[in-house]
Backbone as CSV, one residue per row, in Angstrom:
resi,resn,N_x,N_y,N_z,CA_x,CA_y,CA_z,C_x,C_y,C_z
1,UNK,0.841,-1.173,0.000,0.000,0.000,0.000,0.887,1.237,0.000
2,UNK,0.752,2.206,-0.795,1.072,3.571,-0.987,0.204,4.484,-0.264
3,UNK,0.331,4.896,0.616,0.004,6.015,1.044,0.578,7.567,0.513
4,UNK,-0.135,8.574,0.059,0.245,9.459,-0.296,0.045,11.149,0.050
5,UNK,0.875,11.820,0.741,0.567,13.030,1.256,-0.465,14.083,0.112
6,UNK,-1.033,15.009,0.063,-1.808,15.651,-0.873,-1.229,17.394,-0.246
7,UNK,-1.444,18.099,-1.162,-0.981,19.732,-0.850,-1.793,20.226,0.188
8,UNK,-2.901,19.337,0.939,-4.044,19.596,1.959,-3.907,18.723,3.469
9,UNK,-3.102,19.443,4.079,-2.438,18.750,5.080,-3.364,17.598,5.900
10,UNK,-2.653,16.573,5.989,-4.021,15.691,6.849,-4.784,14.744,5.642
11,UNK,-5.175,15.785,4.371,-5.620,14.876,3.500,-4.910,13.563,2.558
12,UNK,-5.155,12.025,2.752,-4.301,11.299,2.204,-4.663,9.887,1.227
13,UNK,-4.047,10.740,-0.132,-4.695,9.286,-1.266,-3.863,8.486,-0.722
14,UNK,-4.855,6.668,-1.040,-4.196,5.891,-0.698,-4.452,5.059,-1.893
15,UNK,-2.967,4.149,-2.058,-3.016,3.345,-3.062,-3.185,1.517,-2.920
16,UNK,-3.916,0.854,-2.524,-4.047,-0.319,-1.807,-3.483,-1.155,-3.266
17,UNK,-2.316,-2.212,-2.705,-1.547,-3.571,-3.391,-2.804,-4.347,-3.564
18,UNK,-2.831,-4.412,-4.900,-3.914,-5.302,-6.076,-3.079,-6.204,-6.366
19,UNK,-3.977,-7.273,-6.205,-3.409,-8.800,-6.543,-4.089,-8.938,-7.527
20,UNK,-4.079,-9.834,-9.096,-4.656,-9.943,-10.143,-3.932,-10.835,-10.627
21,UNK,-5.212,-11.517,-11.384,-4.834,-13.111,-12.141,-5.600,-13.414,-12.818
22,UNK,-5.347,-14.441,-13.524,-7.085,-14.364,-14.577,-8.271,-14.768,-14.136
23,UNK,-8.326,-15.212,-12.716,-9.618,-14.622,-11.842,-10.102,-13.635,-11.268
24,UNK,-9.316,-12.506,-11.530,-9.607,-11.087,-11.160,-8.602,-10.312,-9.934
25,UNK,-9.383,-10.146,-8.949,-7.844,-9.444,-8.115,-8.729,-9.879,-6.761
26,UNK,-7.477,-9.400,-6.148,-7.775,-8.822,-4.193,-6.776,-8.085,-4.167
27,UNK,-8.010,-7.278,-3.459,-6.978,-6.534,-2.085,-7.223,-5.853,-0.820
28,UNK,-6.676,-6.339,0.291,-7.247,-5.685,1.776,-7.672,-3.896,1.655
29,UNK,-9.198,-3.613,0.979,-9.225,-2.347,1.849,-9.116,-1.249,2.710
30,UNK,-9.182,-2.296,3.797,-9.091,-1.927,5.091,-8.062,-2.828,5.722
31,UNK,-6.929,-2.154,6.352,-6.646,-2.822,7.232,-5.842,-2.223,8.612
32,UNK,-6.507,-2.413,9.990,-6.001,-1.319,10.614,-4.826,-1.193,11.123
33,UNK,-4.381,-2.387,11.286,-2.473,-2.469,11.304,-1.888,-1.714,10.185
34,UNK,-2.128,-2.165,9.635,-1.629,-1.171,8.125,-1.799,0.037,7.990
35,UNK,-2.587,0.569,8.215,-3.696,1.793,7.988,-2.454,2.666,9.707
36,UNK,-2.673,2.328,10.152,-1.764,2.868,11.701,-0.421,2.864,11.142
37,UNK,0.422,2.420,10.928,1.543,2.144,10.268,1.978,3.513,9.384
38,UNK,1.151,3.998,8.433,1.037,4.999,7.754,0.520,6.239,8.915
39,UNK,-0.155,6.306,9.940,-0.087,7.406,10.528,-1.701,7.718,10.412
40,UNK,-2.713,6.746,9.853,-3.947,6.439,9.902,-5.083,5.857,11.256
41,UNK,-5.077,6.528,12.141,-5.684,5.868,13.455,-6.941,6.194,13.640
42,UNK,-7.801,5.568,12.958,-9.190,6.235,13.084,-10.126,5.375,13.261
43,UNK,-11.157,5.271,14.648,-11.940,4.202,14.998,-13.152,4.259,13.960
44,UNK,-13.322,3.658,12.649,-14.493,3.576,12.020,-15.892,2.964,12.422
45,UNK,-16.927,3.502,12.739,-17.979,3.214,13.156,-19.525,2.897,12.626
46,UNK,-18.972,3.781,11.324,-20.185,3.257,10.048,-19.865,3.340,8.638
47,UNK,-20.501,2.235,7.637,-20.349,2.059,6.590,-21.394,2.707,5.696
48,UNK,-20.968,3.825,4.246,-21.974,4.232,3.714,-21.780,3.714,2.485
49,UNK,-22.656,3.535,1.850,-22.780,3.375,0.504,-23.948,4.072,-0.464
50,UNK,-23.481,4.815,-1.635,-24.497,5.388,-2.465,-24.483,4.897,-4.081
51,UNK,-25.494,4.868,-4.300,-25.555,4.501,-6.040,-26.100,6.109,-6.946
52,UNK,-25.337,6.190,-7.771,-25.751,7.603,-8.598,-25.778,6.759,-10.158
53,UNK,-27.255,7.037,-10.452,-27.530,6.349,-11.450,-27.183,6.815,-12.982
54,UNK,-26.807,8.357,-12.533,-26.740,9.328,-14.177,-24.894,9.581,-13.872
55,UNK,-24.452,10.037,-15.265,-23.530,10.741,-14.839,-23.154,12.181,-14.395
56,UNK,-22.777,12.962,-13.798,-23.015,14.514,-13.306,-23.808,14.571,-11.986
57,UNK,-24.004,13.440,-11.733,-24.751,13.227,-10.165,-23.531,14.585,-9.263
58,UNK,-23.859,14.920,-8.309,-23.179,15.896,-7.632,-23.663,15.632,-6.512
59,UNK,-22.463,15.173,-5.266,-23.046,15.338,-4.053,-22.464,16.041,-3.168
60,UNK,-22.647,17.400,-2.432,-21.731,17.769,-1.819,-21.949,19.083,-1.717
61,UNK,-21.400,20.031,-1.164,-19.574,19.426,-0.319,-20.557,19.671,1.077
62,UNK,-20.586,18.665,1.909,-20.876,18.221,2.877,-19.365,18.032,4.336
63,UNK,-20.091,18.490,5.236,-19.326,17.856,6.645,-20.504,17.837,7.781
64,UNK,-19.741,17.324,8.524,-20.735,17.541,10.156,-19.471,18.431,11.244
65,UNK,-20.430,19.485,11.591,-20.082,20.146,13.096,-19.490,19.233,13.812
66,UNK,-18.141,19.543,14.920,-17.547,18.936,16.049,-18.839,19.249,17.377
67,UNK,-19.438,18.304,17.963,-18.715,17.315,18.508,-19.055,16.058,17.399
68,UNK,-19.303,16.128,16.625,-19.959,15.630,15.423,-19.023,14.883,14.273
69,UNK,-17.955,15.872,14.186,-17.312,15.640,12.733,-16.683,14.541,12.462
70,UNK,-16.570,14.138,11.241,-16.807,12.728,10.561,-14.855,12.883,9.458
71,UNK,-14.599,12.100,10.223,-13.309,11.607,8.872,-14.091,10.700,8.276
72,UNK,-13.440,10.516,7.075,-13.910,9.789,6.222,-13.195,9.149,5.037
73,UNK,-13.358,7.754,4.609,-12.596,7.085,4.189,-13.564,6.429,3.138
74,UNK,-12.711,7.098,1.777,-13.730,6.846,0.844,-13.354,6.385,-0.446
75,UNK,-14.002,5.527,-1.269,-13.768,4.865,-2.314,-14.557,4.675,-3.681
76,UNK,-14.601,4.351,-4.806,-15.468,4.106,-5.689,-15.320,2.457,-6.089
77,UNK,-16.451,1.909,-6.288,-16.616,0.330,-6.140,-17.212,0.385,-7.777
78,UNK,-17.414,1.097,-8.356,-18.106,0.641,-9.620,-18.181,2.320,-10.114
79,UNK,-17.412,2.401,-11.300,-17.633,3.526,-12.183,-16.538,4.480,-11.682
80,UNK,-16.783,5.717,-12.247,-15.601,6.926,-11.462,-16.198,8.241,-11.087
81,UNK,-15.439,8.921,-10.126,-15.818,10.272,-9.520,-14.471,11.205,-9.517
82,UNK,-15.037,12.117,-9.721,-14.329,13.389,-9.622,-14.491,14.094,-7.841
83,UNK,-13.563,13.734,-6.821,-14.050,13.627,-5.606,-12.874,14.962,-4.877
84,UNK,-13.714,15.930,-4.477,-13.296,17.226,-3.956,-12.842,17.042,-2.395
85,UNK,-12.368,17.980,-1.840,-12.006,18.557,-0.041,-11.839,19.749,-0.430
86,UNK,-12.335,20.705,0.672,-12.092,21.922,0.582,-11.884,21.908,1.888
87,UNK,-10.796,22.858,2.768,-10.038,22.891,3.678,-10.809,23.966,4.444
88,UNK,-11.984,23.868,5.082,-12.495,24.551,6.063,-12.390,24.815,7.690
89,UNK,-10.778,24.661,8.175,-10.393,24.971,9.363,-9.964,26.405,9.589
90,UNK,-10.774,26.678,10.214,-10.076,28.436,10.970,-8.869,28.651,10.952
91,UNK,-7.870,29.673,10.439,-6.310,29.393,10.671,-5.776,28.627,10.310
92,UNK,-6.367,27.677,9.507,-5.411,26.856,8.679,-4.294,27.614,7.376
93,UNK,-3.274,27.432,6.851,-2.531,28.067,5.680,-3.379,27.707,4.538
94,UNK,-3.930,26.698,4.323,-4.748,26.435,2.965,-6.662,26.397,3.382
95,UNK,-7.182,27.295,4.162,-7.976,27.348,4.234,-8.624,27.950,3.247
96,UNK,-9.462,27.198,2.485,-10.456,27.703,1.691,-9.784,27.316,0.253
97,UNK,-8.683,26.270,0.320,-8.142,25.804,-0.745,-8.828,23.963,-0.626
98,UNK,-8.864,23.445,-2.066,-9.377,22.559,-2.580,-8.341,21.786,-3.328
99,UNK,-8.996,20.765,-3.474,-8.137,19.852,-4.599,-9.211,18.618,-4.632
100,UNK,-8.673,17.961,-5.948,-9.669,17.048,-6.417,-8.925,15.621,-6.675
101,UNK,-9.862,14.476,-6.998,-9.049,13.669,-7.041,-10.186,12.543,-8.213
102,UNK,-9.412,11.862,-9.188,-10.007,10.353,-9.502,-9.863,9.081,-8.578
103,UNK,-10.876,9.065,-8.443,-11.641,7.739,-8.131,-11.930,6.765,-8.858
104,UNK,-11.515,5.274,-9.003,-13.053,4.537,-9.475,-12.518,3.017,-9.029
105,UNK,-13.158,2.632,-9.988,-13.427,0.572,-9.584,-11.805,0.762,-10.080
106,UNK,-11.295,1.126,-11.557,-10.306,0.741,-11.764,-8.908,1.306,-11.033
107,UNK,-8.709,2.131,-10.774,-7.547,2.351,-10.298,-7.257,2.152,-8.608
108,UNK,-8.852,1.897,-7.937,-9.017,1.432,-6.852,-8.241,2.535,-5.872
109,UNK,-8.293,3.516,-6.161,-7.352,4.003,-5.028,-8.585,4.809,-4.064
110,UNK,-8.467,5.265,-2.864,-8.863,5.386,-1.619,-8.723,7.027,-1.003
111,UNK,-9.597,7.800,-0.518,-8.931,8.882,-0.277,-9.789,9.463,0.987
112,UNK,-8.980,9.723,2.351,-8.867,10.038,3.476,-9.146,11.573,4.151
113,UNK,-10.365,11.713,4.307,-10.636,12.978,4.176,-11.416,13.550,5.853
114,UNK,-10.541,14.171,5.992,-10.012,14.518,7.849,-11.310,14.970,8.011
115,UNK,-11.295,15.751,9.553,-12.501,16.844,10.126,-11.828,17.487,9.803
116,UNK,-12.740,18.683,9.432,-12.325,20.203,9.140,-11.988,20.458,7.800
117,UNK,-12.766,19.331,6.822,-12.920,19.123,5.335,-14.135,19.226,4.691
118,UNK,-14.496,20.051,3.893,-16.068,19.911,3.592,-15.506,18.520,2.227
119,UNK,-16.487,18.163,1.870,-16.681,16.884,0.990,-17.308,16.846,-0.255
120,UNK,-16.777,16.232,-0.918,-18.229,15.987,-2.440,-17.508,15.595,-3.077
121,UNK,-18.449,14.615,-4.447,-17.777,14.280,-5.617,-18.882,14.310,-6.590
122,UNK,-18.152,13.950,-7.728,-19.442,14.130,-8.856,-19.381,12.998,-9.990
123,UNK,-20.289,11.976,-10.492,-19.688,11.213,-11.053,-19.350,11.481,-12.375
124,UNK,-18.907,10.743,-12.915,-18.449,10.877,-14.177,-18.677,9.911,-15.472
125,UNK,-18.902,8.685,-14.620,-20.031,8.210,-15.341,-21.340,7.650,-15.147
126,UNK,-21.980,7.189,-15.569,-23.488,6.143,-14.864,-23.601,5.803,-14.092
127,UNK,-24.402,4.882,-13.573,-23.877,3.885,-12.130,-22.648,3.784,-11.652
128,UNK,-22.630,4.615,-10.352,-21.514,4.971,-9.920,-21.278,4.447,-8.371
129,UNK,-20.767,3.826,-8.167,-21.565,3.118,-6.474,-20.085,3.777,-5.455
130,UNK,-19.925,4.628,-4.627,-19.466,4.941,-3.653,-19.629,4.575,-2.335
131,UNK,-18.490,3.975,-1.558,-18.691,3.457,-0.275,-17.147,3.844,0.406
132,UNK,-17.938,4.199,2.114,-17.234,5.047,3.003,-17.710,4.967,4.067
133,UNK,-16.463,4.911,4.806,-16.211,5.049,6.302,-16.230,6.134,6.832
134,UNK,-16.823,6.202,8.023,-16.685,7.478,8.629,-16.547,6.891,9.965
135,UNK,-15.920,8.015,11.117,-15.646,7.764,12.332,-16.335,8.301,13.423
136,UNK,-17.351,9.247,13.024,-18.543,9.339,13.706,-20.252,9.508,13.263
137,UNK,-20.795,8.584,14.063,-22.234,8.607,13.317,-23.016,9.223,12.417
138,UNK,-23.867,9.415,11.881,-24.626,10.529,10.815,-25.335,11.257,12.030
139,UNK,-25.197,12.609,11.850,-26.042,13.504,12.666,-26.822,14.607,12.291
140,UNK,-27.957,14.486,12.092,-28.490,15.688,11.318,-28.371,16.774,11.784
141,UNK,-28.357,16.926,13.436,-28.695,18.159,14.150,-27.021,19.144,13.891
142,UNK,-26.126,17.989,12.966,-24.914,18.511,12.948,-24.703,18.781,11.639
143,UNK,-25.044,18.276,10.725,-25.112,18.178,9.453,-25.014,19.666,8.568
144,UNK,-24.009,19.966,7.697,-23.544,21.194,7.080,-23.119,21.071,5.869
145,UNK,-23.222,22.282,5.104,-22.611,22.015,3.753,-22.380,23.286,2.823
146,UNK,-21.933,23.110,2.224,-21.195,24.982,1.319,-21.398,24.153,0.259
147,UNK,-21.912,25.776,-1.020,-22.464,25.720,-1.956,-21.200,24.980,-2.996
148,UNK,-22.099,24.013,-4.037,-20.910,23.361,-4.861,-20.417,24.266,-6.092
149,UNK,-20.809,25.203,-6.229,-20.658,26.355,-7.344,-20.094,27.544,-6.306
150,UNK,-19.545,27.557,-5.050,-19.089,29.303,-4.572,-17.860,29.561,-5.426
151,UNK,-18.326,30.385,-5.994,-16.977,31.466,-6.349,-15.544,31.481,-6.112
152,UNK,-15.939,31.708,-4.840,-14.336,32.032,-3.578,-13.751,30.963,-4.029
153,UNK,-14.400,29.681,-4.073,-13.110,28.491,-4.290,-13.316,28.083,-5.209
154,UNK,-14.209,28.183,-6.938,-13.580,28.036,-8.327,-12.969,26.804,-8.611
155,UNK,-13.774,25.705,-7.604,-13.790,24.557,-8.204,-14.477,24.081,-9.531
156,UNK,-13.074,23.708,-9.746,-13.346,22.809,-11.651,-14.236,21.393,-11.838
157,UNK,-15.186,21.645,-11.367,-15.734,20.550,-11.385,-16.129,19.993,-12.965
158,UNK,-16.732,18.417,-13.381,-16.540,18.405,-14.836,-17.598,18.506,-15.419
159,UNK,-18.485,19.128,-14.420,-19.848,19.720,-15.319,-20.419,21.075,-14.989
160,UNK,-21.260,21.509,-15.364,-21.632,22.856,-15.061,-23.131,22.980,-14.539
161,UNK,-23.805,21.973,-14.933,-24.965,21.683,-15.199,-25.522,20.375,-14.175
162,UNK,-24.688,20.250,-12.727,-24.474,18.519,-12.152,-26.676,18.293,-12.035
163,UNK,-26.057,16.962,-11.463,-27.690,16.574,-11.168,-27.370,16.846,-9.247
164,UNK,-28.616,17.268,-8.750,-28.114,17.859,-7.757,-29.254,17.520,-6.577
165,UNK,-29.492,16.972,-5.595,-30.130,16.965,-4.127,-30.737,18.292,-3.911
166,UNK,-32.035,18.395,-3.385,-32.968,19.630,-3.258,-31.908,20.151,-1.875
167,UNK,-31.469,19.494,-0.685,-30.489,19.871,0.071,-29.249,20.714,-0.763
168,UNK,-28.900,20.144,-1.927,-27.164,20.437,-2.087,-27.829,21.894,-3.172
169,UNK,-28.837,22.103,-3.368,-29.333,23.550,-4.153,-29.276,24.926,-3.007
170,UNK,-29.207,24.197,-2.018,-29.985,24.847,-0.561,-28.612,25.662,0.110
171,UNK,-26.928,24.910,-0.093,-26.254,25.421,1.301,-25.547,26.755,0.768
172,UNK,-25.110,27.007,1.828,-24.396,28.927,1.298,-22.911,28.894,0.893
173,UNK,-22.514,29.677,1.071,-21.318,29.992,0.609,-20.728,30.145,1.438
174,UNK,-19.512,29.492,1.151,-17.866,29.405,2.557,-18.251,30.227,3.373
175,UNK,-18.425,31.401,3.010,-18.052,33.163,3.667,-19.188,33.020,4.263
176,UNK,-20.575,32.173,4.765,-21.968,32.251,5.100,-22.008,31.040,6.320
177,UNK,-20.772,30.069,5.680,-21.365,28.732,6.432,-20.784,28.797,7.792
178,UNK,-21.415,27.489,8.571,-21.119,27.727,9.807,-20.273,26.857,9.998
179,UNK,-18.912,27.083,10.272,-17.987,26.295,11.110,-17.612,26.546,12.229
180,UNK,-16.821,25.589,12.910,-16.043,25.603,14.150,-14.932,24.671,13.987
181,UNK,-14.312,24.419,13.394,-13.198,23.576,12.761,-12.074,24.539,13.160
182,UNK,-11.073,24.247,13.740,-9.720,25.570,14.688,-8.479,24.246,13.688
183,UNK,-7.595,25.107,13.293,-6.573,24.287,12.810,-5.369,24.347,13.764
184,UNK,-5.269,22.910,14.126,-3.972,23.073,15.452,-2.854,22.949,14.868
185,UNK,-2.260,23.189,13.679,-0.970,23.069,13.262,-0.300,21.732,12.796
């Protein structure tokens, strides 16, 4: 496994060792010896999974409030995504900076996305099945999200036009939303 630092401190693609033969492959997802080893210590507590049936599906950029907030450990199992972080900690050096990443079944790679990260991806093609870990429960009363079109951060996303959640039409802009995310250095 490759683990890989990203220009978004904390944030980390991971590259999991694919075994392949002409019965297809394996490879450990998850594994928390491994996963610790790299500097990964995170008690996972629930499994999500979503199916986006079109391509341009858009979900996002989503987090949950502390005492709330959710790392998250996320993957594409079928098809590909164009999968964002935007760095929403107070005082952080790259606050309000982004970066994006490919996802999918084929290249299998994995990407680690801290508290104090808003979230989203968008697919890119059809049936797109995404599944993820997170390290604390779903909470609505915590539940937050910044607009997937703000300005301020001029994310390139690969459509203009996504298919979009009556929620993800709804959240505001960086400069509006509510955080409490403090960056400790």
């Amino acid at each position: 496994m490759q683990v890989l630092q990203t220009k978004l401190p904390g944030v980390k693609l991971i590259e999991p060792a694919v075994f392949g033969d002409h019965r297809g492959f394996f490879m450990e997802s998850y594994n928390d010896e491994t996963f610790k080893t790299h500097g990964i210590c995170h008690a996972f507590v629930q499994d999500n999974h979503s199916l986006s049936v079109e391509a341009g599906v858009l979900r996002g950029l989503h987090y949950q409030l502390p005492p709330k907030a959710q790392t998250k450990l996320v993957r594409c199992t079928n098809g590909a995504i164009y999968d964002v972080v935007v760095d929403i900690r107070k005082g952080s050096p790259t606050f309000g900076q982004w970066q994006g990443f490919i996802l999918s079944e084929a290249n299998k790679r994995q990407l680690l996305v801290p508290q104090g990260f808003a979230h989203g991806f968008c697919t890119l093609v059809s049936n797109c099945e995404v599944q993820y870990k997170v390290d604390a429960l779903y909470s609505p009363d915590h539940d937050r999200g910044i607009a997937w079109n703000d300005p301020a951060l001029g994310i390139d996303w690969p459509t203009s036009t996504p298919v979009l959640s009556e929620k993800d039409t709804k959240h505001p802009l960086l400069a509006d939303a509510e955080l409490n995310f403090i960056y400790e250095g």
